[in-house]
Structure formats: C-alpha cells, structure tokens
Chimera marker file (.cmm) of the C-alpha trace (Angstrom):
<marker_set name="trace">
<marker id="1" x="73.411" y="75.038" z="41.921" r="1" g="1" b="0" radius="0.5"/>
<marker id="2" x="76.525" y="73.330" z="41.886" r="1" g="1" b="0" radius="0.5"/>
<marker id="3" x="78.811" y="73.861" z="45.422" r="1" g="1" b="0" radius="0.5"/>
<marker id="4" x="82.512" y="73.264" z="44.839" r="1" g="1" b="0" radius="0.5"/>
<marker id="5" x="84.442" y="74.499" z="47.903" r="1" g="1" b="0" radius="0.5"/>
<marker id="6" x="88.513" y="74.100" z="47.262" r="1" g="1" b="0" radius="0.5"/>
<marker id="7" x="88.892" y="76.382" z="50.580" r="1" g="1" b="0" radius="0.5"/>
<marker id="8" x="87.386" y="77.326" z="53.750" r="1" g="1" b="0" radius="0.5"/>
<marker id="9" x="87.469" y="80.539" z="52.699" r="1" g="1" b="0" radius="0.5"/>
<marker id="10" x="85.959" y="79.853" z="48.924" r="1" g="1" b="0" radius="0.5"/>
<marker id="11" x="83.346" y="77.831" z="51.815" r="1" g="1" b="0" radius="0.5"/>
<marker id="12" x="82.692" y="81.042" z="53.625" r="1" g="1" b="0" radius="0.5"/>
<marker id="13" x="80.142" y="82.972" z="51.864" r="1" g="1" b="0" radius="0.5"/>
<marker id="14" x="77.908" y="79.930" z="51.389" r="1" g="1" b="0" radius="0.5"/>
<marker id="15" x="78.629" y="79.056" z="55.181" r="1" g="1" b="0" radius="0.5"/>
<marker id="16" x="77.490" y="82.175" z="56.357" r="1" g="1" b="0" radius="0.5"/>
<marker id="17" x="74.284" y="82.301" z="54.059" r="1" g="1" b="0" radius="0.5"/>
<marker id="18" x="72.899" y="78.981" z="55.370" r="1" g="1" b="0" radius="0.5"/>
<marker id="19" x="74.191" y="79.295" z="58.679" r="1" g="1" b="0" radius="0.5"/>
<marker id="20" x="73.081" y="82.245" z="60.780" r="1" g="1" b="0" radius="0.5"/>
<marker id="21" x="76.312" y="83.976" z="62.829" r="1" g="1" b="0" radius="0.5"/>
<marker id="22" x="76.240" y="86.645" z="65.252" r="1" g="1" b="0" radius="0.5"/>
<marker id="23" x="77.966" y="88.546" z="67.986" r="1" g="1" b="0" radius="0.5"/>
<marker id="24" x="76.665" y="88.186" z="71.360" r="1" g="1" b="0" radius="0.5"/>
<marker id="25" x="75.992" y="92.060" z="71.380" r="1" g="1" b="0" radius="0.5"/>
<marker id="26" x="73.960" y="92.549" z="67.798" r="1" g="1" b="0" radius="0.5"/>
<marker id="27" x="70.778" y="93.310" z="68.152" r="1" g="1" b="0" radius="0.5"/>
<marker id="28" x="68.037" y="92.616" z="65.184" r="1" g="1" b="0" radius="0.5"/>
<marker id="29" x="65.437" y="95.661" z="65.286" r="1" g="1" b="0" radius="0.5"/>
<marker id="30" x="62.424" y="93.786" z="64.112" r="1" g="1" b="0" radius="0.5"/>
<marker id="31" x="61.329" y="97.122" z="62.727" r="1" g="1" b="0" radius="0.5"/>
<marker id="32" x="64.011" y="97.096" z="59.735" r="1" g="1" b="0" radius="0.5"/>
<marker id="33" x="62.591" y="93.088" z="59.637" r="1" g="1" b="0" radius="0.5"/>
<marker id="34" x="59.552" y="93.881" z="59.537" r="1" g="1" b="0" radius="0.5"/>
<marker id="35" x="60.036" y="95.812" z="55.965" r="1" g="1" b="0" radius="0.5"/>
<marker id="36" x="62.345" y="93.034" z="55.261" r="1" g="1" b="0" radius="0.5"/>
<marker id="37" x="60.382" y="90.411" z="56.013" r="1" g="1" b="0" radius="0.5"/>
<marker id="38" x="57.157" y="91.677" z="54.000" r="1" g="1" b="0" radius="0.5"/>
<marker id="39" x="59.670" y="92.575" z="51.415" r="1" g="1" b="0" radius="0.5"/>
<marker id="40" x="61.800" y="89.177" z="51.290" r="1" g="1" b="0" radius="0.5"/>
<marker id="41" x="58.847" y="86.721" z="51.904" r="1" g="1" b="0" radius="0.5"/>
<marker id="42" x="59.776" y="86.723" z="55.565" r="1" g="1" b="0" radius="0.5"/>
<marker id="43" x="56.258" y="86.136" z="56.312" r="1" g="1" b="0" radius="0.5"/>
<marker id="44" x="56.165" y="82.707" z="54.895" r="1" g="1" b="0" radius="0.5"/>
<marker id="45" x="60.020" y="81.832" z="56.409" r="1" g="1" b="0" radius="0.5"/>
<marker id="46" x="60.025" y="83.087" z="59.949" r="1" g="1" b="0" radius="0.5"/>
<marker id="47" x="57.564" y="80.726" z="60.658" r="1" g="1" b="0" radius="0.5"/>
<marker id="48" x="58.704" y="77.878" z="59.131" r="1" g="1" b="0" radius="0.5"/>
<marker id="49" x="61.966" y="78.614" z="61.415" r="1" g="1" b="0" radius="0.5"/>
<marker id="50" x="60.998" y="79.827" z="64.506" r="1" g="1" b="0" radius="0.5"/>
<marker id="51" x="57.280" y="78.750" z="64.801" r="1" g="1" b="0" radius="0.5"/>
<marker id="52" x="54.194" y="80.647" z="63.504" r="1" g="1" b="0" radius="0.5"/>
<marker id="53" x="53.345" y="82.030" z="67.339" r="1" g="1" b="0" radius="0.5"/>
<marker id="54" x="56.883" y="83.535" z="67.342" r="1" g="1" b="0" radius="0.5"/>
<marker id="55" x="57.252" y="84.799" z="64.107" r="1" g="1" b="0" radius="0.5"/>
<marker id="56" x="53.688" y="86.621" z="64.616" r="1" g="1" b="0" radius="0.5"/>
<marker id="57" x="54.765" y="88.350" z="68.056" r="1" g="1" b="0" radius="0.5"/>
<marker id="58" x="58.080" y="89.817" z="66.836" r="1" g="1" b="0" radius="0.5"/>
<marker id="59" x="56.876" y="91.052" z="63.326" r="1" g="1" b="0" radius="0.5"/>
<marker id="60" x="54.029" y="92.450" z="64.930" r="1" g="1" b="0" radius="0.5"/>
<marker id="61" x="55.866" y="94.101" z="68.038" r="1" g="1" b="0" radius="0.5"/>
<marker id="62" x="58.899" y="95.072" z="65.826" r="1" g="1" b="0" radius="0.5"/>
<marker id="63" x="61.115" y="93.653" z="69.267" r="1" g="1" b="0" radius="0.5"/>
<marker id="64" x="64.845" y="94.527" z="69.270" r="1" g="1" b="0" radius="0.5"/>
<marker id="65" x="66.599" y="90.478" z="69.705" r="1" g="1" b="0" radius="0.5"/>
<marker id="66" x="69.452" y="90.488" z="70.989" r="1" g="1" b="0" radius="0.5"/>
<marker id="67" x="72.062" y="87.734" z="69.790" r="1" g="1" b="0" radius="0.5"/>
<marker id="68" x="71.401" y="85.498" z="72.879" r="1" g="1" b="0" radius="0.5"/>
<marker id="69" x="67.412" y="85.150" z="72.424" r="1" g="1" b="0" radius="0.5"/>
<marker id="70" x="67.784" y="85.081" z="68.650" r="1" g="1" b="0" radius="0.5"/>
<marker id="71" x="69.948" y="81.862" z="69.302" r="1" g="1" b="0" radius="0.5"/>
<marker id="72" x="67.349" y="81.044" z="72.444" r="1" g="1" b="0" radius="0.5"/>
<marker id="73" x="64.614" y="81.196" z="69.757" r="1" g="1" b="0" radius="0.5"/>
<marker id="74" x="66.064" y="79.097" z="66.744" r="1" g="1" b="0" radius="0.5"/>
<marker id="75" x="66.327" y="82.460" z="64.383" r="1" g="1" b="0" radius="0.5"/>
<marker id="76" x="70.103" y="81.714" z="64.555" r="1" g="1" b="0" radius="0.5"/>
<marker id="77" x="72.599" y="78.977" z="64.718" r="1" g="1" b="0" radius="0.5"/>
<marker id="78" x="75.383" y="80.198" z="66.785" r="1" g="1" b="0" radius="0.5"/>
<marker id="79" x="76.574" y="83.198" z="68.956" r="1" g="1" b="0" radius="0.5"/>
<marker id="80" x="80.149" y="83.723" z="69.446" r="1" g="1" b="0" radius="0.5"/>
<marker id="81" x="81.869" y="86.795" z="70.917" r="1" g="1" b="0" radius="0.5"/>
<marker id="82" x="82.859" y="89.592" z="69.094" r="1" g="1" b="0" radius="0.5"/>
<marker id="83" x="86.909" y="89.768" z="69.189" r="1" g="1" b="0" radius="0.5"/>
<marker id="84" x="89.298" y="92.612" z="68.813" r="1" g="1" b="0" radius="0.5"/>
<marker id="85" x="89.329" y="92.372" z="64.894" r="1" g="1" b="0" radius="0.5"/>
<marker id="86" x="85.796" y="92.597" z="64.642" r="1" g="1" b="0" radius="0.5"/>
<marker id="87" x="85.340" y="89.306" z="63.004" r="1" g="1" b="0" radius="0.5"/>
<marker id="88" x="84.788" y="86.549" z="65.372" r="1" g="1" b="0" radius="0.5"/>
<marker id="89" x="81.876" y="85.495" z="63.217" r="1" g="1" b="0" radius="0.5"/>
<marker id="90" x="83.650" y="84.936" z="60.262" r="1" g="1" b="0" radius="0.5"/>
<marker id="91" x="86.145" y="82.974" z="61.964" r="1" g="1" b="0" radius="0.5"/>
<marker id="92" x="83.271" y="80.886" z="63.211" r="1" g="1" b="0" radius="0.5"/>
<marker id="93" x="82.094" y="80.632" z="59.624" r="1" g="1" b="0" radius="0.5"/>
<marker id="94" x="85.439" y="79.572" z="58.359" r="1" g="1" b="0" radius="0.5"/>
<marker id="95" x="85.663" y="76.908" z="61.304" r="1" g="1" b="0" radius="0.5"/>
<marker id="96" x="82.470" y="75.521" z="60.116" r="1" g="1" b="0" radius="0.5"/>
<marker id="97" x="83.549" y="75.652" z="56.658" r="1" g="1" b="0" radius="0.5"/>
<marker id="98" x="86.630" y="73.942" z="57.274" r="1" g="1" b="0" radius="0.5"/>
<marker id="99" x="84.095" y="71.083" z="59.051" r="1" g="1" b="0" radius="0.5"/>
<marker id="100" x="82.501" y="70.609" z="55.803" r="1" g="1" b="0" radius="0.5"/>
<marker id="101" x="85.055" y="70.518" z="53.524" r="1" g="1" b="0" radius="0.5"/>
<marker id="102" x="86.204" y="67.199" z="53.933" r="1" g="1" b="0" radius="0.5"/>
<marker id="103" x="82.524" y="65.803" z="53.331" r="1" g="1" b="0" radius="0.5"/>
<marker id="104" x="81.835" y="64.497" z="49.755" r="1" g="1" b="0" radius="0.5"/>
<marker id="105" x="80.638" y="67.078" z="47.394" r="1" g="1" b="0" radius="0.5"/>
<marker id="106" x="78.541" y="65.260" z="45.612" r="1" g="1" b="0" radius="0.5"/>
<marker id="107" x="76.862" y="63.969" z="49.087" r="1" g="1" b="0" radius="0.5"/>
<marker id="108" x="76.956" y="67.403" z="50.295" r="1" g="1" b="0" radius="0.5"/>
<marker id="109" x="75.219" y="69.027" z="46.749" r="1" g="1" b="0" radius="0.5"/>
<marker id="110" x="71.922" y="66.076" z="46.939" r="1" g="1" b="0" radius="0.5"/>
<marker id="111" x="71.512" y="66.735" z="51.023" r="1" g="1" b="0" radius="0.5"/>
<marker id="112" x="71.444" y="70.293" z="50.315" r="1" g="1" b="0" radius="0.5"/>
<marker id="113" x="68.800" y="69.947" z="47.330" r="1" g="1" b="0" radius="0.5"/>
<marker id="114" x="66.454" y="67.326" z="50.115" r="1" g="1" b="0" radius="0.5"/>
<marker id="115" x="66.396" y="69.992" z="52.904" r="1" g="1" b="0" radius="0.5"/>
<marker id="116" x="65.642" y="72.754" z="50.427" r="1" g="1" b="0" radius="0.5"/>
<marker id="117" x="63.225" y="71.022" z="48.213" r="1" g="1" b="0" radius="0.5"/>
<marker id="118" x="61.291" y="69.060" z="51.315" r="1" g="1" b="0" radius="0.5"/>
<marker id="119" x="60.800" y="72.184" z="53.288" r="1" g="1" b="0" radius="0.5"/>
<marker id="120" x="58.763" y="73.124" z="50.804" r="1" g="1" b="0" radius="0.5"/>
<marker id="121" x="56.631" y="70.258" z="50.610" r="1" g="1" b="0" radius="0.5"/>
<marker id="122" x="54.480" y="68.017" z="53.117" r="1" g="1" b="0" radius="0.5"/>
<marker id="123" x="56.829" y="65.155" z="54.654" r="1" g="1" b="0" radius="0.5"/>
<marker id="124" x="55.462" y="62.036" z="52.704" r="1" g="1" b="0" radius="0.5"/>
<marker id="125" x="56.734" y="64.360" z="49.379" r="1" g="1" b="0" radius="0.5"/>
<marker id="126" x="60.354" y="65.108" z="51.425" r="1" g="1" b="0" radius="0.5"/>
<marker id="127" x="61.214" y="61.580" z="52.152" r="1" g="1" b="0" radius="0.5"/>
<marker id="128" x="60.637" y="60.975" z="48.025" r="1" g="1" b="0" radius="0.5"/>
<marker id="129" x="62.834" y="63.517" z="47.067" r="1" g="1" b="0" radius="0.5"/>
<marker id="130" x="65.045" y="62.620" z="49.884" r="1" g="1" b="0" radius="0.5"/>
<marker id="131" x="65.140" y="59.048" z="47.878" r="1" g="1" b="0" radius="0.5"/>
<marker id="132" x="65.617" y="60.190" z="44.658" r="1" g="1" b="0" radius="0.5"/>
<marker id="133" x="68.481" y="62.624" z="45.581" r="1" g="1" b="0" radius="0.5"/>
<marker id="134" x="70.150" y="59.653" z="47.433" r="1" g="1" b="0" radius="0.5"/>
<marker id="135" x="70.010" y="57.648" z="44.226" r="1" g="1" b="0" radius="0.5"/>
<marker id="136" x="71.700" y="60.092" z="42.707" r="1" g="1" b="0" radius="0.5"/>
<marker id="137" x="74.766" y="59.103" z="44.660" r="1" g="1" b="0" radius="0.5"/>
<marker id="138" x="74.582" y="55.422" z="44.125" r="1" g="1" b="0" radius="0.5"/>
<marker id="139" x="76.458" y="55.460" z="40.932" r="1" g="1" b="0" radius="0.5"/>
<marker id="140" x="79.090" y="57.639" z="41.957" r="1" g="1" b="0" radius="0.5"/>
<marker id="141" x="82.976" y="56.919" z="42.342" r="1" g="1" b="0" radius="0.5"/>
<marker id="142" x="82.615" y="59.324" z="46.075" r="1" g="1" b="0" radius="0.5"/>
<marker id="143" x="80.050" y="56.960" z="47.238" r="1" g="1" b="0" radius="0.5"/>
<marker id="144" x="82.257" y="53.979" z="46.439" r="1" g="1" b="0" radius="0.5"/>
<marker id="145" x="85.553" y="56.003" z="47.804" r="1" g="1" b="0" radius="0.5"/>
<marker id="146" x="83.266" y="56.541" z="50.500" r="1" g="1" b="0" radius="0.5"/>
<marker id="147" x="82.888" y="52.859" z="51.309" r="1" g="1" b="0" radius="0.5"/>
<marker id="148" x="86.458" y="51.837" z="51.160" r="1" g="1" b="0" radius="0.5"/>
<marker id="149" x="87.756" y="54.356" z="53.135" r="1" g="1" b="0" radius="0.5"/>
<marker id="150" x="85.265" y="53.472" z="55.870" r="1" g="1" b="0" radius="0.5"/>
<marker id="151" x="86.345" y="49.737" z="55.672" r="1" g="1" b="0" radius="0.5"/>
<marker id="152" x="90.162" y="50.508" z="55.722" r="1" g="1" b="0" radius="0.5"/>
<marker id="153" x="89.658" y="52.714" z="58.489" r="1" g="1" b="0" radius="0.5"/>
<marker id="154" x="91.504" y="56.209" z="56.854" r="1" g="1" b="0" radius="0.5"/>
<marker id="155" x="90.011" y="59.521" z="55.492" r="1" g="1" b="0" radius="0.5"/>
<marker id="156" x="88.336" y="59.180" z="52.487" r="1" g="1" b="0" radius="0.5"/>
<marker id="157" x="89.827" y="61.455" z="49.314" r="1" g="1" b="0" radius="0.5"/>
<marker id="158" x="86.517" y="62.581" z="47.554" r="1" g="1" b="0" radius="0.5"/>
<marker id="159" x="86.926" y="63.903" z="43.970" r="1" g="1" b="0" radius="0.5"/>
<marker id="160" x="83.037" y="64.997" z="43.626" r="1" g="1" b="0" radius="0.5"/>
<marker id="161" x="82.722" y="62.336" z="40.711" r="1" g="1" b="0" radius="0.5"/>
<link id1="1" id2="2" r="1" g="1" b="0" radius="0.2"/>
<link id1="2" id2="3" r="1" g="1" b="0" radius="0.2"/>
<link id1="3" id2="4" r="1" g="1" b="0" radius="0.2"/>
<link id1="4" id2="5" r="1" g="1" b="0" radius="0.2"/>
<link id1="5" id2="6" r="1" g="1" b="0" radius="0.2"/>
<link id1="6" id2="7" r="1" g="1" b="0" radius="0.2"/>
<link id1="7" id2="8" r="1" g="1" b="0" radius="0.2"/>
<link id1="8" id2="9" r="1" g="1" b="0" radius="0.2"/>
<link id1="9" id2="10" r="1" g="1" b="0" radius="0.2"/>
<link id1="10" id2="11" r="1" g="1" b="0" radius="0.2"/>
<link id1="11" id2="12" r="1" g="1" b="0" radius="0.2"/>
<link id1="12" id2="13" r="1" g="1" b="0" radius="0.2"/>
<link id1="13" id2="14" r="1" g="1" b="0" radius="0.2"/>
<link id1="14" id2="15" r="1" g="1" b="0" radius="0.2"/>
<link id1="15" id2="16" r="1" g="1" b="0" radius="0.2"/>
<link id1="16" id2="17" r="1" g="1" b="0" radius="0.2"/>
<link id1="17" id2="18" r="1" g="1" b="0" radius="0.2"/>
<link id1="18" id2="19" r="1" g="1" b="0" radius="0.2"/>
<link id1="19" id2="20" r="1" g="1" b="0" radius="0.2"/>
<link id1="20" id2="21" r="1" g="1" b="0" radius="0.2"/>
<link id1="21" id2="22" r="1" g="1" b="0" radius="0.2"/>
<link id1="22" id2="23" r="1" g="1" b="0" radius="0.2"/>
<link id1="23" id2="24" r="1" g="1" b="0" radius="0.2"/>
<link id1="24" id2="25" r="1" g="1" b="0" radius="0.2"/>
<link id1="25" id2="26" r="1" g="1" b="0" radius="0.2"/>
<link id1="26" id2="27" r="1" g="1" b="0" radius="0.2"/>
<link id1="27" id2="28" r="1" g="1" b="0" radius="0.2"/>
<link id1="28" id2="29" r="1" g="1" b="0" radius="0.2"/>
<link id1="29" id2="30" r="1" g="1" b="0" radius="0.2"/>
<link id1="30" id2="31" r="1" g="1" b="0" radius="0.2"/>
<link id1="31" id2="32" r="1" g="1" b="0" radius="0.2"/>
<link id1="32" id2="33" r="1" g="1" b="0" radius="0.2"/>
<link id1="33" id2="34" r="1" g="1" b="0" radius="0.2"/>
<link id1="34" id2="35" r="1" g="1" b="0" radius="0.2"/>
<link id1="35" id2="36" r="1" g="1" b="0" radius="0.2"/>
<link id1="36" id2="37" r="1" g="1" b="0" radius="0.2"/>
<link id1="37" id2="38" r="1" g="1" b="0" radius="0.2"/>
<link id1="38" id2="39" r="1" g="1" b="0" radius="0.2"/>
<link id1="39" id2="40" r="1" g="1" b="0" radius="0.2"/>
<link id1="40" id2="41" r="1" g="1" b="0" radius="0.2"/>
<link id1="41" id2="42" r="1" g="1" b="0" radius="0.2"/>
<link id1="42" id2="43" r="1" g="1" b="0" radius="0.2"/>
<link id1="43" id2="44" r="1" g="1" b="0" radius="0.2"/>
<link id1="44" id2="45" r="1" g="1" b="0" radius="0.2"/>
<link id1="45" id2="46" r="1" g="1" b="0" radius="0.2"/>
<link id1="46" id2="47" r="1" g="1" b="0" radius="0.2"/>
<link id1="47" id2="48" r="1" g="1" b="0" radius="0.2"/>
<link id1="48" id2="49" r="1" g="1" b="0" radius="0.2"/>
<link id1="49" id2="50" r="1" g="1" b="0" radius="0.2"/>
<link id1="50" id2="51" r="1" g="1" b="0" radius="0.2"/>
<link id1="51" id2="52" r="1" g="1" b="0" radius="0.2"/>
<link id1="52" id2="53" r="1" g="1" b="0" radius="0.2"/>
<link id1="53" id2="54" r="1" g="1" b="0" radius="0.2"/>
<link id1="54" id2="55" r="1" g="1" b="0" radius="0.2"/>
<link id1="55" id2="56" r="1" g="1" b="0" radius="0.2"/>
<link id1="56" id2="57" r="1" g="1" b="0" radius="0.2"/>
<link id1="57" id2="58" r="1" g="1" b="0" radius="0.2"/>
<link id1="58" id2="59" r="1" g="1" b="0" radius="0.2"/>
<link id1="59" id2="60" r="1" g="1" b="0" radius="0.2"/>
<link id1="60" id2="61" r="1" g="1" b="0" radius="0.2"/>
<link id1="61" id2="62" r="1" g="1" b="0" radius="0.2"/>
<link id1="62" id2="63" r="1" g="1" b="0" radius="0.2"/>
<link id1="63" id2="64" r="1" g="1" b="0" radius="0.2"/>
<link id1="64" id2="65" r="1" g="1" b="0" radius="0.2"/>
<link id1="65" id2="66" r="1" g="1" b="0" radius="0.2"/>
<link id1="66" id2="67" r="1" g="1" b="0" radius="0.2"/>
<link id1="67" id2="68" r="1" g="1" b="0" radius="0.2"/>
<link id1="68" id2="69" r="1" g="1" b="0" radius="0.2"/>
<link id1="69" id2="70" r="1" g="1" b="0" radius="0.2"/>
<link id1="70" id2="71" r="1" g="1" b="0" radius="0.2"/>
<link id1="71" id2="72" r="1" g="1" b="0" radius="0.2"/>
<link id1="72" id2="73" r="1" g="1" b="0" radius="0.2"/>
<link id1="73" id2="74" r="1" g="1" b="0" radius="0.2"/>
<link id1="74" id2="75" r="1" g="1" b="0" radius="0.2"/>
<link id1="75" id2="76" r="1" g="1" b="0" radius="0.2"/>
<link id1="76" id2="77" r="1" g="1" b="0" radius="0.2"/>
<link id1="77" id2="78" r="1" g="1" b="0" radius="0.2"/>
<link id1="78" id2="79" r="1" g="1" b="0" radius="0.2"/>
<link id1="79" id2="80" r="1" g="1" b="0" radius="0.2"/>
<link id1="80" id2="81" r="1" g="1" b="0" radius="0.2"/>
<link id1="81" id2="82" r="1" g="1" b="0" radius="0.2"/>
<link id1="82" id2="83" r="1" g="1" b="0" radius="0.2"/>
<link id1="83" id2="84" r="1" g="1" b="0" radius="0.2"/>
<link id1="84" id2="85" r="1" g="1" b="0" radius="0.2"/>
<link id1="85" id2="86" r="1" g="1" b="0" radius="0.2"/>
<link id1="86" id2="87" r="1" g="1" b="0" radius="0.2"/>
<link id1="87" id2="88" r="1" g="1" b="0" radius="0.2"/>
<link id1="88" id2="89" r="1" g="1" b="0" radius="0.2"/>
<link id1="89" id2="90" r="1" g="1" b="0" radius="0.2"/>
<link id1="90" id2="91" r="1" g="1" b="0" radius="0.2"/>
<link id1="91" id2="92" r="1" g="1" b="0" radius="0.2"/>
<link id1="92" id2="93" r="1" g="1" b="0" radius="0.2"/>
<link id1="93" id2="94" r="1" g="1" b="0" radius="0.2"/>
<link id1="94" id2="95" r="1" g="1" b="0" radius="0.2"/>
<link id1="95" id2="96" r="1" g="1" b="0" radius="0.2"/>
<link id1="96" id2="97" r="1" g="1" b="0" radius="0.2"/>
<link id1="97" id2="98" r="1" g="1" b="0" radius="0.2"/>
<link id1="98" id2="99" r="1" g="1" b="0" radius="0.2"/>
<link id1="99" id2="100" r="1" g="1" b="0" radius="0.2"/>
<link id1="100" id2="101" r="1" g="1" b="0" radius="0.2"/>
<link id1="101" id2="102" r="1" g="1" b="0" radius="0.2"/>
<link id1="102" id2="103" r="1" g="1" b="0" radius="0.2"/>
<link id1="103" id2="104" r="1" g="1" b="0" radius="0.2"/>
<link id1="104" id2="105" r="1" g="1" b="0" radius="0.2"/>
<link id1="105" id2="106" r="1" g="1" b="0" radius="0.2"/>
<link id1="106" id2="107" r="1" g="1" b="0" radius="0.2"/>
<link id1="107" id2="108" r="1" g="1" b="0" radius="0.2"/>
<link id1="108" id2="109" r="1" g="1" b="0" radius="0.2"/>
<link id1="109" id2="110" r="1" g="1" b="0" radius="0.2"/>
<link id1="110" id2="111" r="1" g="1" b="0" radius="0.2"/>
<link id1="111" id2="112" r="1" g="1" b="0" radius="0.2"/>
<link id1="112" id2="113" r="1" g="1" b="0" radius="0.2"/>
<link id1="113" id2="114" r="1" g="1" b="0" radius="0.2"/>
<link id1="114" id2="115" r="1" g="1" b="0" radius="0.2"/>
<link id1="115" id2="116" r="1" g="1" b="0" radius="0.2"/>
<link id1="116" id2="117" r="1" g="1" b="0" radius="0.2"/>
<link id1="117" id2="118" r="1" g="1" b="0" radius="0.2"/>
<link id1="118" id2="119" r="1" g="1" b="0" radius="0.2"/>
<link id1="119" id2="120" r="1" g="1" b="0" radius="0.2"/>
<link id1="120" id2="121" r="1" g="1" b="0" radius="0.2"/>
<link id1="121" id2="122" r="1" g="1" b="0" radius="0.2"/>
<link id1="122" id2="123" r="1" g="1" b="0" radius="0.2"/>
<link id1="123" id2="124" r="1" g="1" b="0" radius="0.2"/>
<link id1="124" id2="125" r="1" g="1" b="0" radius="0.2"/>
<link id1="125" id2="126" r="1" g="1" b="0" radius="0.2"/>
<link id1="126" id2="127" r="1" g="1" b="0" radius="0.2"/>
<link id1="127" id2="128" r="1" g="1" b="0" radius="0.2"/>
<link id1="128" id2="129" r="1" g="1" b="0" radius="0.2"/>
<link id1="129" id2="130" r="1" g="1" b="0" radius="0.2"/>
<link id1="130" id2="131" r="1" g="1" b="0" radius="0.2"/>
<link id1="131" id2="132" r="1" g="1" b="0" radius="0.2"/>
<link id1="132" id2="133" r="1" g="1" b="0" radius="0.2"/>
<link id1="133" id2="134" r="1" g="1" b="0" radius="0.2"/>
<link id1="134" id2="135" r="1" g="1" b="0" radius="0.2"/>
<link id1="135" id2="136" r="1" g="1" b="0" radius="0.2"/>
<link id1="136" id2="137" r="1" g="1" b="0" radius="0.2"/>
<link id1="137" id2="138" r="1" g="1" b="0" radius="0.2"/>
<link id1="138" id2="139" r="1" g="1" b="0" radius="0.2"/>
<link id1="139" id2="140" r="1" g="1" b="0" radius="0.2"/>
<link id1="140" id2="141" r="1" g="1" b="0" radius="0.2"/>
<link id1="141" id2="142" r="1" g="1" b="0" radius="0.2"/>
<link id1="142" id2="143" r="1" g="1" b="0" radius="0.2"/>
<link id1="143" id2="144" r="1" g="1" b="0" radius="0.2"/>
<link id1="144" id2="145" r="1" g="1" b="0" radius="0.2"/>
<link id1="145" id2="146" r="1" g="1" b="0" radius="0.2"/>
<link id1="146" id2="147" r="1" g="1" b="0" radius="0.2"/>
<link id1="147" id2="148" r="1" g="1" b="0" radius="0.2"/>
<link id1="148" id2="149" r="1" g="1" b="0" radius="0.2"/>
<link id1="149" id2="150" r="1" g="1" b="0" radius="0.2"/>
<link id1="150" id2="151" r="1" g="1" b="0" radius="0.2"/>
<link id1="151" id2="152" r="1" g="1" b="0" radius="0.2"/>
<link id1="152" id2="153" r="1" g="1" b="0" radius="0.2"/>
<link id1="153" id2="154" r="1" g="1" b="0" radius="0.2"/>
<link id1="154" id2="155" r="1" g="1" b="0" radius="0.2"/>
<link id1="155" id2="156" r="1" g="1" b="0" radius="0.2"/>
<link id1="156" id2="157" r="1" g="1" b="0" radius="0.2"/>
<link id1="157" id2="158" r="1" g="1" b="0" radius="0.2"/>
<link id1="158" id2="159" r="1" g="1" b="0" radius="0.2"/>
<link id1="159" id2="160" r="1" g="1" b="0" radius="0.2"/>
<link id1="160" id2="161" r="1" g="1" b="0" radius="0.2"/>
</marker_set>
C-alpha cells in the first residue's frame, strides 16, 4: 500500500489507525472486546501488544480500561483531554500527522512495510526484511536529497522518487 500524505489532514485517518488516541475519560468495556477480539483476531494481537499475561486477564475478565491504564498498559499511544469541541484526539492525530509529513515518503512507505512484515516473523527474519526494505531506498533521488540536505544543514524537500 502506497502512503502519499499532501496534508495533515489527508495524514489523519492513517494517523489515527496506527496510532491509538483517546480521551482521558473513555473507557474500553472489554466485554464489546471480547466479541471483537475473537471476531478481529484480537486473540493473536493483544498479546503481541500488551503481553500474553495481560491480554489473557482482560479478555477473560471483560475489565472496563479506562484511558489512563490503557496508556499505563501499552494498549494505547497517547491520552489527551477531551476539549470543548469534542475532538481533542483528532487534533492530537493531526499534530502527529503534521510530525510526519515532512519525513521522506519513500523512507516512511519501506519502515512501515519492516515493522509490519517483522512482527510477524521471528527477529533473525525482521532484520532481513528490514535489509531488503532499506535497499529499496538506496537508489532513490529522497535518499540522495536526504544526504545533501543533511550536509548543507537545511530541510530536506522530498519528492517520494
């Protein structure tokens, strides 16, 4: 999948589907997880995020988590405060978005493909693919832009070629 942002907002819905945002006050009823989870293959990612101990005491005790432990407990990224609009964690999202945007997309598109692909895999296969995706930026006009800009000390202007 090919990730072109040209906005923080165009960013936003990919933002908040990798990154986990809250309000301090939601609660997660593990109860509505629990379906979701059997449902979603929740019982094979839980785990893998929040430890296979964890994962096994709130699908089994269905456990209302608040925003605050579901940060506490690495289910989530980041807990911000709801505001008077309702949509403090979209702001957040668009904040982080704008923090990405000036990355290189093709950078951005092979680190994405080595964190999905490795977690899948035992580490010895992750640092492979890790390696191959990085080749794929060798060649590229970003990775020399990249270079240059670092050198002559200013931003560098990334195309995604």
């Amino acid at each position: 999948m090919k990730t072109e942002w040209h906005s923080a907002r165009d960013a936003y819905s990919q933002v908040a589907y990798y990154i986990a945002l809250v309000s301090g006050k939601t609660t997660m009823k593990s109860t509505f997880a629990f379906l979701l989870f059997l449902l979603a293959g929740g019982t094979q990612r839980l785990p893998r995020i929040i430890g296979v101990s964890l994962a096994k005491e709130l699908i089994f005790s269905a456990r209302v988590v608040d925003g605050n432990e579901a940060k506490s407990i690495g289910l989530i990224n980041h807990v911000v405060e709801q505001n008077e609009a309702g949509d403090a964690a979209y702001r957040r999202a668009l904040a982080l978005a704008r923090e990405f945007l000036p990355q290189g997309p093709v950078a951005m598109r092979v680190a994405k493909l080595a964190i999905n692909q490795g977690m899948e895999v035992d580490m010895l296969t992750g640092l492979a693919i890790e390696e191959a995706c990085y080749a794929q930026t060798i060649p590229t006009k970003d990775r020399i832009e990249g270079l240059l800009a670092f050198k002559e000390k200013r931003p560098p202007r990334y195309k995604g070629e």
